[in-house]
PDB file of N, CA, C and O in Angstrom:
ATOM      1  N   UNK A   1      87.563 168.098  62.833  1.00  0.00           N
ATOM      2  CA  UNK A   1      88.453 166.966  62.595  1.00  0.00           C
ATOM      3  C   UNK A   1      89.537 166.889  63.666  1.00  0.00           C
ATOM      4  O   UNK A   1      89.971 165.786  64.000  1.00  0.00           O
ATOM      5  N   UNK A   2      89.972 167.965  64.192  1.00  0.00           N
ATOM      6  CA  UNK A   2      90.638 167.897  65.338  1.00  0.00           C
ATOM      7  C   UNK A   2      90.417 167.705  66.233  1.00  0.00           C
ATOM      8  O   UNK A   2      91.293 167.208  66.941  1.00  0.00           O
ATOM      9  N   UNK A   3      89.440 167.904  66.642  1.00  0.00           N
ATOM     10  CA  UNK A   3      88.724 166.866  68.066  1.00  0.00           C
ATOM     11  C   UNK A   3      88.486 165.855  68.223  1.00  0.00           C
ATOM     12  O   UNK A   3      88.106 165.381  69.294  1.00  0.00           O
ATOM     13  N   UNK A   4      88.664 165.208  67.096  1.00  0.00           N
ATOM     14  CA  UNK A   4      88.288 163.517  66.320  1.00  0.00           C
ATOM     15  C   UNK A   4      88.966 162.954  66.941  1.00  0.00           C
ATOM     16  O   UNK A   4      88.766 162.161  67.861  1.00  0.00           O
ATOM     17  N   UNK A   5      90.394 163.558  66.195  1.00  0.00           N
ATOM     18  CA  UNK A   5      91.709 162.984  66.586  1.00  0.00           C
ATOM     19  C   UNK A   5      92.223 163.101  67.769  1.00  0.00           C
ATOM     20  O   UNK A   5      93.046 162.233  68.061  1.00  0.00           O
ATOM     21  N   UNK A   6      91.924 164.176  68.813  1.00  0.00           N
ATOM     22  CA  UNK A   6      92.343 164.533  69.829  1.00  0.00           C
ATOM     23  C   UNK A   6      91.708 163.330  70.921  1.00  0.00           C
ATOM     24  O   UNK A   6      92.278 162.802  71.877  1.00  0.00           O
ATOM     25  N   UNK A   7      90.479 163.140  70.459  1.00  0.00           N
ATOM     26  CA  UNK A   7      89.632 161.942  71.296  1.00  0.00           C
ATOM     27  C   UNK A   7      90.299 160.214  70.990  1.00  0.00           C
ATOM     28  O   UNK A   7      90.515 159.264  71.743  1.00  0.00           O
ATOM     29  N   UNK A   8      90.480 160.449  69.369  1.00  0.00           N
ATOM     30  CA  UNK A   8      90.873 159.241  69.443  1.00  0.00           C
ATOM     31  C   UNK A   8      92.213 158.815  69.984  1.00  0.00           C
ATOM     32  O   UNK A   8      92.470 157.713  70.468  1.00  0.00           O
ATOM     33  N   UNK A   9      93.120 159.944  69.823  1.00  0.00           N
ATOM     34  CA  UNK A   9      94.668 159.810  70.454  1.00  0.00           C
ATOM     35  C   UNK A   9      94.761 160.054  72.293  1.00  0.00           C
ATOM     36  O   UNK A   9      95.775 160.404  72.897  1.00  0.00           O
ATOM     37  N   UNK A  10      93.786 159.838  72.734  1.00  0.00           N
ATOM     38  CA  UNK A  10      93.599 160.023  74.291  1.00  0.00           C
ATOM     39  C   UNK A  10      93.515 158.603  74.941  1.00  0.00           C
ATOM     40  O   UNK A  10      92.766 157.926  74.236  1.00  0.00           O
ATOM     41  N   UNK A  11      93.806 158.153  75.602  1.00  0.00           N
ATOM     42  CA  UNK A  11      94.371 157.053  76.998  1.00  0.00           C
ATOM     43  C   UNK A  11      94.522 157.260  77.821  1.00  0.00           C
ATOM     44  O   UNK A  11      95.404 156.735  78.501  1.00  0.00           O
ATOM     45  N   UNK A  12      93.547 158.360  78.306  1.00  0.00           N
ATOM     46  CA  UNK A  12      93.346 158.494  79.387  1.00  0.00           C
ATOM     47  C   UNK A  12      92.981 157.539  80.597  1.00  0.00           C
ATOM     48  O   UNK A  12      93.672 157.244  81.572  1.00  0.00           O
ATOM     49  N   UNK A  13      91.534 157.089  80.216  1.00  0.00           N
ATOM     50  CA  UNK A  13      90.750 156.154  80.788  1.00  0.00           C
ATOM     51  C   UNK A  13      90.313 154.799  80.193  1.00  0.00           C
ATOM     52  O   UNK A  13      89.228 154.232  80.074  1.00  0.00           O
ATOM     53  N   UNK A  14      92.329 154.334  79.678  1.00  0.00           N
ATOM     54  CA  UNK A  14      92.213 153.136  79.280  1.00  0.00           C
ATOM     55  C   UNK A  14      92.549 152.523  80.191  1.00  0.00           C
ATOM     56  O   UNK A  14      92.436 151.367  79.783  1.00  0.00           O
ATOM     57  N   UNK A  15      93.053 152.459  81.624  1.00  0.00           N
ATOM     58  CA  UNK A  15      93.566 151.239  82.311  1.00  0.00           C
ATOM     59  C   UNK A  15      92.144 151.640  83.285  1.00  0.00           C
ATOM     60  O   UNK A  15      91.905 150.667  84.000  1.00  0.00           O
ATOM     61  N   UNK A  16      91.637 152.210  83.406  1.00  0.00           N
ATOM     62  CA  UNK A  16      90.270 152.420  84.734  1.00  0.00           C
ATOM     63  C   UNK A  16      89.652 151.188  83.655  1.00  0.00           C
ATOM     64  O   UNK A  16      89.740 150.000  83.966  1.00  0.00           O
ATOM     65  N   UNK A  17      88.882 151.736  82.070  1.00  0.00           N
ATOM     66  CA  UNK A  17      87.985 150.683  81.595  1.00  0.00           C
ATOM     67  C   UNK A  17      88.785 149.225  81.418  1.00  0.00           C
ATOM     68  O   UNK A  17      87.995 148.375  81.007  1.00  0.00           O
ATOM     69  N   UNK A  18      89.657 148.888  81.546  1.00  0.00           N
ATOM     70  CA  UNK A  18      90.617 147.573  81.451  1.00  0.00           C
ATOM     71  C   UNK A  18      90.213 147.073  82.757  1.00  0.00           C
ATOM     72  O   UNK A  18      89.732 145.942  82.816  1.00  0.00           O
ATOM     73  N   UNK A  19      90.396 148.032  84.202  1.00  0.00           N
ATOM     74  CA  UNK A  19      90.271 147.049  85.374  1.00  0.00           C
ATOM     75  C   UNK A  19      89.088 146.780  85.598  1.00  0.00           C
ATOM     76  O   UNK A  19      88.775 145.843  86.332  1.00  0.00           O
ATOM     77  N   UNK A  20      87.913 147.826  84.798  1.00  0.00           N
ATOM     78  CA  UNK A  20      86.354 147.714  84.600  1.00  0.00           C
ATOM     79  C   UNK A  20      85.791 146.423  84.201  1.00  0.00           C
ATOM     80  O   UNK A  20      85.101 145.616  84.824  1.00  0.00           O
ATOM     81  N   UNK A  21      86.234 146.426  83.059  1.00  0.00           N
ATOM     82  CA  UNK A  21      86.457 144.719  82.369  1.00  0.00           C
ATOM     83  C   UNK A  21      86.146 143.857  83.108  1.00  0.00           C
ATOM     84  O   UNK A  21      85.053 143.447  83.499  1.00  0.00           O
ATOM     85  N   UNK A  22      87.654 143.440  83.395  1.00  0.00           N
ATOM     86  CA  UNK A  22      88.299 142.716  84.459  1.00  0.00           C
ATOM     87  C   UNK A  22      87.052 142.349  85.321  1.00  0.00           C
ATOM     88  O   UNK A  22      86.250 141.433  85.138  1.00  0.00           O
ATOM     89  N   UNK A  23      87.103 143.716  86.754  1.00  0.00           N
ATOM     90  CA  UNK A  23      85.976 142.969  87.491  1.00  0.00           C
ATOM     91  C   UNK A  23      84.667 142.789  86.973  1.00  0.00           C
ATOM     92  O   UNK A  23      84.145 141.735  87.339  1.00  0.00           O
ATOM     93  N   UNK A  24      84.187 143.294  86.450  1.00  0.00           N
ATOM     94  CA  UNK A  24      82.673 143.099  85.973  1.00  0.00           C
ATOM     95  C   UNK A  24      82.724 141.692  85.359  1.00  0.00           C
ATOM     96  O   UNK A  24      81.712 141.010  85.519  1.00  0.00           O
ATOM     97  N   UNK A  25      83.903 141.078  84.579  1.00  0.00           N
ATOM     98  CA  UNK A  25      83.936 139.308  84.097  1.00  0.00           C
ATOM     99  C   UNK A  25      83.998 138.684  85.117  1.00  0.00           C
ATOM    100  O   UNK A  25      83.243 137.721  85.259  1.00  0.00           O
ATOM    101  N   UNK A  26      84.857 139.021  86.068  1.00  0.00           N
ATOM    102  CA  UNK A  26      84.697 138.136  87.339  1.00  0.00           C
ATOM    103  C   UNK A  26      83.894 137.940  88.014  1.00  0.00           C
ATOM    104  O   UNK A  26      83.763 136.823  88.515  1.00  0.00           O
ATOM    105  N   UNK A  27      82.888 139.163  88.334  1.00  0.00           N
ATOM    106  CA  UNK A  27      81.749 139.011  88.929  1.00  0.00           C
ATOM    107  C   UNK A  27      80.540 138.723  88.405  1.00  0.00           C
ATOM    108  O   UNK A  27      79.474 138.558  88.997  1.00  0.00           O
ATOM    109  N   UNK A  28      80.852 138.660  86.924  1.00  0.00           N
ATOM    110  CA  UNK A  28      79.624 138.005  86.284  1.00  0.00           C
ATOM    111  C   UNK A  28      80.066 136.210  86.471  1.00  0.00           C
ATOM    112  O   UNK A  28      79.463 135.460  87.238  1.00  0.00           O
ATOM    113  N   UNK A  29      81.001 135.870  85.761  1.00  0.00           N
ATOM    114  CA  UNK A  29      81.034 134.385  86.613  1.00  0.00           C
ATOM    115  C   UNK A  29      80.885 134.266  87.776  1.00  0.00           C
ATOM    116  O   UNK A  29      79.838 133.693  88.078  1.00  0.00           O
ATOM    117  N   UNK A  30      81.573 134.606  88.665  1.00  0.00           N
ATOM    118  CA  UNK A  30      81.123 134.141  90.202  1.00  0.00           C
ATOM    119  C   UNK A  30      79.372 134.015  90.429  1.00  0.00           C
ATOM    120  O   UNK A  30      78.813 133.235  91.200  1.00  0.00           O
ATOM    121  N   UNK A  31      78.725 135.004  89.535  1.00  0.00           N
ATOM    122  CA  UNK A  31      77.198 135.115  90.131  1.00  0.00           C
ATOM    123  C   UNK A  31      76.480 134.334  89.363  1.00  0.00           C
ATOM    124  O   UNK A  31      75.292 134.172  89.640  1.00  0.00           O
ATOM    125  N   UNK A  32      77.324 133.400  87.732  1.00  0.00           N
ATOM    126  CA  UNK A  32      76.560 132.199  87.118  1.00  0.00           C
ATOM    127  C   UNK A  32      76.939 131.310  88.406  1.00  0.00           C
ATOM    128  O   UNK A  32      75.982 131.014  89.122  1.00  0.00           O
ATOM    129  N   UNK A  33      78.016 130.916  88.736  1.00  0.00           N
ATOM    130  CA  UNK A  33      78.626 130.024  89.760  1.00  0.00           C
ATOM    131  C   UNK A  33      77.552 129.665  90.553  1.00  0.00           C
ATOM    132  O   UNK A  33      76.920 128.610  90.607  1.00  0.00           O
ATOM    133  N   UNK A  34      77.414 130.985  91.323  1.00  0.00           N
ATOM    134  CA  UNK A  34      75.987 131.258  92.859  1.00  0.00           C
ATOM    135  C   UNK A  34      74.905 130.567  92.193  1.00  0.00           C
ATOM    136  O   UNK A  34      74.492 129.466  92.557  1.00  0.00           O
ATOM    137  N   UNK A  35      74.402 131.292  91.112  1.00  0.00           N
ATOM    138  CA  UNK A  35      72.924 130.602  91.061  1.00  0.00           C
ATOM    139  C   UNK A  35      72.527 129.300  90.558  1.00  0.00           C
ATOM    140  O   UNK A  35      71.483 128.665  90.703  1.00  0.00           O
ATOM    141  N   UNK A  36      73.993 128.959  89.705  1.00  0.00           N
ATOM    142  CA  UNK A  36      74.085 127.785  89.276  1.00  0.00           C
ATOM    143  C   UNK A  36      73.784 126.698  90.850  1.00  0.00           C
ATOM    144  O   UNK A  36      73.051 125.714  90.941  1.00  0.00           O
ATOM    145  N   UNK A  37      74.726 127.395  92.011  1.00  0.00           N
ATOM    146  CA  UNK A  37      74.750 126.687  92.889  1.00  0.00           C
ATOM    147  C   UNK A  37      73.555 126.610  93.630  1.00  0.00           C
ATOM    148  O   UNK A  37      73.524 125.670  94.423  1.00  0.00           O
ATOM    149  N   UNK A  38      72.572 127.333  93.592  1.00  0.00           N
ATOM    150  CA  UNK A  38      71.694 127.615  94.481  1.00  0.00           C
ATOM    151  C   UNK A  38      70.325 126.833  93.986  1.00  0.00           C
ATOM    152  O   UNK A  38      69.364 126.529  94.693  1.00  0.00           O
ATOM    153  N   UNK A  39      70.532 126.559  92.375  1.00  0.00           N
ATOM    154  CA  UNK A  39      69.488 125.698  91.321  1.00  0.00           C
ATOM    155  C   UNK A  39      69.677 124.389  91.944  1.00  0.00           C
ATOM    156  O   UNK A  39      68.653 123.777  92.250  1.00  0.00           O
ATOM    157  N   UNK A  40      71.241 123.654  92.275  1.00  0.00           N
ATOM    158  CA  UNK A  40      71.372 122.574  92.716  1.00  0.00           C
ATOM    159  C   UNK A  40      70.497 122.462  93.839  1.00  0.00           C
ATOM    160  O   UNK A  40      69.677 121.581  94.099  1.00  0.00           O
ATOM    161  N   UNK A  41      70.799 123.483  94.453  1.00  0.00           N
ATOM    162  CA  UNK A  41      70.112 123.761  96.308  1.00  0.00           C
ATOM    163  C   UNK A  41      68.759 123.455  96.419  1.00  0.00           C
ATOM    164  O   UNK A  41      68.191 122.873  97.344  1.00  0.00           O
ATOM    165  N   UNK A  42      68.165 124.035  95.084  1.00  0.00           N
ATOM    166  CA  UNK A  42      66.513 123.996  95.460  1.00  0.00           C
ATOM    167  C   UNK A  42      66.209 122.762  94.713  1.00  0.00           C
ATOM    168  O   UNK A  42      65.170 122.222  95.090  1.00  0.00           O
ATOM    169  N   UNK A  43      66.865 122.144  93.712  1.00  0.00           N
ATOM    170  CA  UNK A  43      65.818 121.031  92.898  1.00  0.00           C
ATOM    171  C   UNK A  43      66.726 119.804  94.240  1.00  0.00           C
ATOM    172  O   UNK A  43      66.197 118.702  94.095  1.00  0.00           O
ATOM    173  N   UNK A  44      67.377 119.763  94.908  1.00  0.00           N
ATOM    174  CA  UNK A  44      67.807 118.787  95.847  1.00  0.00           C
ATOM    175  C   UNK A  44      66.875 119.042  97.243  1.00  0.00           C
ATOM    176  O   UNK A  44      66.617 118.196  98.100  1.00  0.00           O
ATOM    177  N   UNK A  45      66.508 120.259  97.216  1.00  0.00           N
ATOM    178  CA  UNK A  45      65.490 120.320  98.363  1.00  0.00           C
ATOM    179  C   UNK A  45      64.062 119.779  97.864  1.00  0.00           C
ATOM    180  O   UNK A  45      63.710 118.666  98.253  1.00  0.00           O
ATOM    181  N   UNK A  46      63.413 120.359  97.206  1.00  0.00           N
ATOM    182  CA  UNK A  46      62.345 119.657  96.669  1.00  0.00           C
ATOM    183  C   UNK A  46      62.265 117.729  95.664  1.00  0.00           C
ATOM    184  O   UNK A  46      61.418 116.857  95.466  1.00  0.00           O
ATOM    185  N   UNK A  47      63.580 117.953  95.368  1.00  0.00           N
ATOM    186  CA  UNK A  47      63.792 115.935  95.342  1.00  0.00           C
ATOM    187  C   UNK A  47      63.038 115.452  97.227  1.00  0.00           C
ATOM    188  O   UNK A  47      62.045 114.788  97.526  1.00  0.00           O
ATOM    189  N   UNK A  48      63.951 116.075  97.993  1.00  0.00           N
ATOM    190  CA  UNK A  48      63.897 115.853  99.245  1.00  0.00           C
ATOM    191  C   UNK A  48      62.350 115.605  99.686  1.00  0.00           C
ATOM    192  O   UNK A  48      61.742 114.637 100.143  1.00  0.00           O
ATOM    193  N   UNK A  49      62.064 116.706  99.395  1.00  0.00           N
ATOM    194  CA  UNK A  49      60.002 117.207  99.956  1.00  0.00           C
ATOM    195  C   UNK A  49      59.078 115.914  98.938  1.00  0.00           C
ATOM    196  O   UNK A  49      58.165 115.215  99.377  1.00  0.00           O
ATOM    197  N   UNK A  50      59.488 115.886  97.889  1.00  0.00           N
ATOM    198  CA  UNK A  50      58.545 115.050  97.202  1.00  0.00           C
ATOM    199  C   UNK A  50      58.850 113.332  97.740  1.00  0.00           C
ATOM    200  O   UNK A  50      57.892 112.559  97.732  1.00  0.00           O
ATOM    201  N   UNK A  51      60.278 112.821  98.205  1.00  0.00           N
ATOM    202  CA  UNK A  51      60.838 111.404  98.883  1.00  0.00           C
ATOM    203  C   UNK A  51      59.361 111.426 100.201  1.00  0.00           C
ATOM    204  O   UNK A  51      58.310 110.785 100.212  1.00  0.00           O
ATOM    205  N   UNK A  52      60.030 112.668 101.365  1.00  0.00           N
ATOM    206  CA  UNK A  52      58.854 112.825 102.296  1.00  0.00           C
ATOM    207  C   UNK A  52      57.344 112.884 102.170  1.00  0.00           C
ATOM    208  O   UNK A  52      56.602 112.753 103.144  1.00  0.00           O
ATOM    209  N   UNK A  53      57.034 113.032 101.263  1.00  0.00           N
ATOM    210  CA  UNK A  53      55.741 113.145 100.750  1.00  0.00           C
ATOM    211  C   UNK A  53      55.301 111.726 100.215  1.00  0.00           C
ATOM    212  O   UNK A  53      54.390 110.994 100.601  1.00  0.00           O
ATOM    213  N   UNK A  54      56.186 111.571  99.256  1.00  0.00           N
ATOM    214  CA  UNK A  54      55.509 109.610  98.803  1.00  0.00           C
ATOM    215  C   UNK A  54      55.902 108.507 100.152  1.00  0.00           C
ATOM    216  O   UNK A  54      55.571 107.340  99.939  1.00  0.00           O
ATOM    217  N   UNK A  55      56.569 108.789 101.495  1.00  0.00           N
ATOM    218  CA  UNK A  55      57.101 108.255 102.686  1.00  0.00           C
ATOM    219  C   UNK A  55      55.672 108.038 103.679  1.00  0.00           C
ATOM    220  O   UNK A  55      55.434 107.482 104.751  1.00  0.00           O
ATOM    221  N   UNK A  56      55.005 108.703 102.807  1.00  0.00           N
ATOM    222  CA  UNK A  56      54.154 109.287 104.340  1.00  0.00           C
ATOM    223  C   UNK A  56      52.806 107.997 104.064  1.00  0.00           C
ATOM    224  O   UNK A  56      52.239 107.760 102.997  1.00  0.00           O
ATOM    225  N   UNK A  57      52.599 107.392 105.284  1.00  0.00           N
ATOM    226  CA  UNK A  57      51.767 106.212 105.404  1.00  0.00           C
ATOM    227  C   UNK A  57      50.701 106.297 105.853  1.00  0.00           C
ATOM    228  O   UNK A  57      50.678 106.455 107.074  1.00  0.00           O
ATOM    229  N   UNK A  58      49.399 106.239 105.153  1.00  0.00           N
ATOM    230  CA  UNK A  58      48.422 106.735 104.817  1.00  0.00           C
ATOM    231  C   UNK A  58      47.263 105.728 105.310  1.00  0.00           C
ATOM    232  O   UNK A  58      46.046 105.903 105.253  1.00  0.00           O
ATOM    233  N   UNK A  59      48.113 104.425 105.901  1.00  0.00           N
ATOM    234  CA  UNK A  59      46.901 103.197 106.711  1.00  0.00           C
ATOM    235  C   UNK A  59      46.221 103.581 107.653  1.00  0.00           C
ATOM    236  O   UNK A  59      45.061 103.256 107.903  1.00  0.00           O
ATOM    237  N   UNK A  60      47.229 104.641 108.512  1.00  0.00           N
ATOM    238  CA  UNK A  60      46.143 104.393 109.742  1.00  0.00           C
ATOM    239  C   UNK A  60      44.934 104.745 109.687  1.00  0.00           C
ATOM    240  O   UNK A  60      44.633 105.605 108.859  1.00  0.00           O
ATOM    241  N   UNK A  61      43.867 104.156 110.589  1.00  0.00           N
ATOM    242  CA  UNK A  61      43.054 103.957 111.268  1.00  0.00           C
ATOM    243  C   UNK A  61      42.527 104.256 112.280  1.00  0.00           C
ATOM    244  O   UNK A  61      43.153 103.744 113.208  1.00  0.00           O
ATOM    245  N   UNK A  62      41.201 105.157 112.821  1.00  0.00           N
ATOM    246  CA  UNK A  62      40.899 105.210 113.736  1.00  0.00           C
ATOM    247  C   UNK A  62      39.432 104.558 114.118  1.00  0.00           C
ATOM    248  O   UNK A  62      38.637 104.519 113.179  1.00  0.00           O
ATOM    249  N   UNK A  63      39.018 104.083 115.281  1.00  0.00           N
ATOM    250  CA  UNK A  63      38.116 103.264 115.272  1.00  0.00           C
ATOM    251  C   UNK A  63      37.337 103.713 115.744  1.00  0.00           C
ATOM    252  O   UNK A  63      36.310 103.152 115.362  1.00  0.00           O
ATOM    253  N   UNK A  64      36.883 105.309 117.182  1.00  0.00           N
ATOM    254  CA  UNK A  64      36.843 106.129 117.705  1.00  0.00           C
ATOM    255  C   UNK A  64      35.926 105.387 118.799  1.00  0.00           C
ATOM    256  O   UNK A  64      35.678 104.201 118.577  1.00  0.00           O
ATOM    257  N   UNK A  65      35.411 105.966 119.937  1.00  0.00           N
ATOM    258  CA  UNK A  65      34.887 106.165 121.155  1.00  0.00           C
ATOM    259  C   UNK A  65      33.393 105.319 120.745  1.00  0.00           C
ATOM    260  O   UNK A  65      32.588 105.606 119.860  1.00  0.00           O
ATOM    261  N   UNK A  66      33.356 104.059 121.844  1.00  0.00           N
ATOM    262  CA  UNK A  66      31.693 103.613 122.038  1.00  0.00           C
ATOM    263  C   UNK A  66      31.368 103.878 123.519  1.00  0.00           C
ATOM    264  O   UNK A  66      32.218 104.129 124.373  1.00  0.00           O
ATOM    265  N   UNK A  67      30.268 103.808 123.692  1.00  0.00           N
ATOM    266  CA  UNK A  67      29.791 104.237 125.512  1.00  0.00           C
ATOM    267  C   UNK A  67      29.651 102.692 126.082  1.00  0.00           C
ATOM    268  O   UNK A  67      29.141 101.628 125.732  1.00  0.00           O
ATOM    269  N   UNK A  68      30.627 103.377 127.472  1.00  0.00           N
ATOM    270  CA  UNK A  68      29.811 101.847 127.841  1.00  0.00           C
ATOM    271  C   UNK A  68      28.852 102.114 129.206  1.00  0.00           C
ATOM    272  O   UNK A  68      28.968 102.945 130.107  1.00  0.00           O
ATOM    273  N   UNK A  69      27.763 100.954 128.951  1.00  0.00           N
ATOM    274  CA  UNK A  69      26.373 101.154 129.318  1.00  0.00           C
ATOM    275  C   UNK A  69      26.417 100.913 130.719  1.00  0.00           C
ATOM    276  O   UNK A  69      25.365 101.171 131.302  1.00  0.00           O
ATOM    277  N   UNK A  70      27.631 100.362 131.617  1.00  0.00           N
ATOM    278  CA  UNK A  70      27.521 100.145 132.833  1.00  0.00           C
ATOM    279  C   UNK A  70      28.208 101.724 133.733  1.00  0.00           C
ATOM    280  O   UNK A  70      28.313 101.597 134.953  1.00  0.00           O
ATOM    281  N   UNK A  71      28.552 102.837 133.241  1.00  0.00           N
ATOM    282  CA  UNK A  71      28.849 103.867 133.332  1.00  0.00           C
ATOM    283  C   UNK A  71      27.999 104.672 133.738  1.00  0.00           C
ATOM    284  O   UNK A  71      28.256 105.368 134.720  1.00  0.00           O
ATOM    285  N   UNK A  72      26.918 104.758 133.150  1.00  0.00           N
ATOM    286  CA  UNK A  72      25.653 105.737 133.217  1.00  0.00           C
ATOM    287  C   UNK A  72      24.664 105.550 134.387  1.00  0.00           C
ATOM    288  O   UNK A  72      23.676 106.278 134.482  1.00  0.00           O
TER     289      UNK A  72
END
């Protein structure tokens, strides 16, 4: 029972786990932030690829090579 208490009356390594906290919340938002930002990045790149893709004009025509007979 005295070690109970001895553990629970200790504060030691209450301001280390406080600044622990701290950064680990910050750096968990900042890294929703990133990928949040980076989701924008890719569905705006592929909006992009699929515009270029329905852009692309598909008429031409080739009529290719006849011989001509005064050549030979």
């Amino acid at each position: 029972m005295q070690t109970l208490q001895a553990i629970y009356n200790d504060e030691a390594g209450f301001v280390i786990s406080a600044e622990l906290v701290l950064v680990l919340t910050i750096a968990v938002l900042a890294m929703i932030v990133g990928l949040s930002e980076v989701a924008v990045a890719v569905n705006t790149e592929l909006n992009d690829v699929s515009n270029a893709i329905g852009a692309l004009n598909q008429s031409f025509e080739f009529t290719g090579f006849h011989a001509n007979s005064a050549c030979s």
